[in-house]
N, C-alpha and C positions, 0 to 999 in steps of 0.2 A: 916242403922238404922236411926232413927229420933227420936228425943229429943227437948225437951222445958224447956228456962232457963230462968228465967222471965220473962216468957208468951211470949216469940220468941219459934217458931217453927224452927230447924235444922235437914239435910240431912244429915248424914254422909257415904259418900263411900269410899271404897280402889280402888286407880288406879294406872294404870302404870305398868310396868313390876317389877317385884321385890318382897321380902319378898320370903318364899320358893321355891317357884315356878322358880323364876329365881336359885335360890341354885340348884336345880334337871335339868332343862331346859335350861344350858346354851349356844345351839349351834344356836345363835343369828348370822344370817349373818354381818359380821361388826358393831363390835360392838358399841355401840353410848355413848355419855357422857348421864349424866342423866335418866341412864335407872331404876335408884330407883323408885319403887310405893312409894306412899304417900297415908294419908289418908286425904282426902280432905271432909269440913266440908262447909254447904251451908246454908245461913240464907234464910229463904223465904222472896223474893224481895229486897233480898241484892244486891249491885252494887258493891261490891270488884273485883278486878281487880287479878288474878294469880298470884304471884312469879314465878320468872323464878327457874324451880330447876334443873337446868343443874350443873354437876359436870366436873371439869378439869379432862381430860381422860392422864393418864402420858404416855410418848414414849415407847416402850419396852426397859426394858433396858436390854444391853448384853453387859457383861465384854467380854475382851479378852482372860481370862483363858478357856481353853479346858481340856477336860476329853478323855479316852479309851469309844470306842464305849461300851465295858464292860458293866463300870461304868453306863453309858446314861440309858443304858435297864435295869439293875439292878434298878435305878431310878424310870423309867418309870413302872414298876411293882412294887416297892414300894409307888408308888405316889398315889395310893387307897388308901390308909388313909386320904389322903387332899381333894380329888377328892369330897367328901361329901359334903365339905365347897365351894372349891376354884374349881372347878368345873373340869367336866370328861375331860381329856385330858389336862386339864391346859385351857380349854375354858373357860373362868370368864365372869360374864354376869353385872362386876360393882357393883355387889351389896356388894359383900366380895372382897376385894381387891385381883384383879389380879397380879398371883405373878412373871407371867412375864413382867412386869412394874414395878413391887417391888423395891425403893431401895436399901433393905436390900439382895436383889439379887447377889451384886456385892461386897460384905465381908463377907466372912465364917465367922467370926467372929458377926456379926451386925444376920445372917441369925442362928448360933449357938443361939446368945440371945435370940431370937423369939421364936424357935424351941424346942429348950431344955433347957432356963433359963427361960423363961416363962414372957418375959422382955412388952408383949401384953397380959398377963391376964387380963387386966383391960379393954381389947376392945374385949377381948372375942377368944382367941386365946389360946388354953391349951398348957401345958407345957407337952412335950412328954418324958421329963425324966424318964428315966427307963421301957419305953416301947416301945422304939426305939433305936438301936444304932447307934453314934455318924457319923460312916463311911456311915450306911444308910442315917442319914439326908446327907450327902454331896453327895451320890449317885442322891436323889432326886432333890438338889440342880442342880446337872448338867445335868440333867433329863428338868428340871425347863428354865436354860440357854439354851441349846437345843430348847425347844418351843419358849423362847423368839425370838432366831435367827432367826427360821421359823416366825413368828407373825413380826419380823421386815422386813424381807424381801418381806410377803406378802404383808403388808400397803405401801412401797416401791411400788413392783407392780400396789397397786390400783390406786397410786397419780401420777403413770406415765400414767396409764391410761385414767383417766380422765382428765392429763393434755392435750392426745390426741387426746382425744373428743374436747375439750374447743376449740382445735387451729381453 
């Protein structure tokens, strides 16, 4: 769009990956920090220089609790409820936080508050009480840890790889 604010004429576009489109499209080969769109505003014959809007990409985290392969799939088939948000298969494209990197990952307790006390209201996260129960959220949970495992062991792979390009 373009707009005029005392008699300055401005561009304004949307760039970058992110905003819905990343929430629906999250099977980003490797995923990058920074992959939020932003709306980026342009004065005509402005010299502003960019911000860097790169964001800290967290480790995956993975507790050492296990679950019944059961459990896992049980998860994995309840995880459509999040899949909307936090994207299909647990693939997060950074725009809503990946919840296999999640700290709240690694205490049923911390991942309880989120989930069903609704402890992220205020970031936009519902509170699924009473329309989930309690053993499902921890089915998903370890559904959740599961991915993480694979996603840390993938990025493991990658970083040996390219350490074996480098040599």
């Amino acid at each position: 769009m373009t707009y005029a604010v005392g008699g300055e004429q401005y561009i304004a576009v949307v760039a970058g990956f992110g905003g819905s489109n990343a929430l629906h499209a999250p099977f980003a080969i490797a995923p990058k920090v920074g992959l939020h769109g932003r709306i980026l505003a342009f004065k005509l014959d402005g010299r502003a220089v960019l911000p860097d809007n790169s964001r800290p990409l967290l480790p995956p985290n993975v507790p050492a609790q296990t679950w019944p392969a059961e459990t896992v799939s049980r998860g994995a088939a309840l995880y459509g409820n999040c899949a909307a948000c936090h994207g299909f298969g647990t693939y997060a494209a950074n725009v809503i936080p990946d919840l296999r990197r999640s700290p709240m990952l690694s205490v049923k307790s911390a991942w309880d508050a989120v989930v069903l006390g609704g402890a992220l209201a205020d970031k936009g996260m519902p509170n699924w009480t009473g329309r989930i129960a309690a053993e499902d959220v921890e089915a998903i949970r370890a559904y959740v840890v599961d991915r993480a495992r694979q996603l840390r062991d993938d990025e493991a792979a990658a970083q040996a790889a390219a350490k074996a390009r480098d040599r």
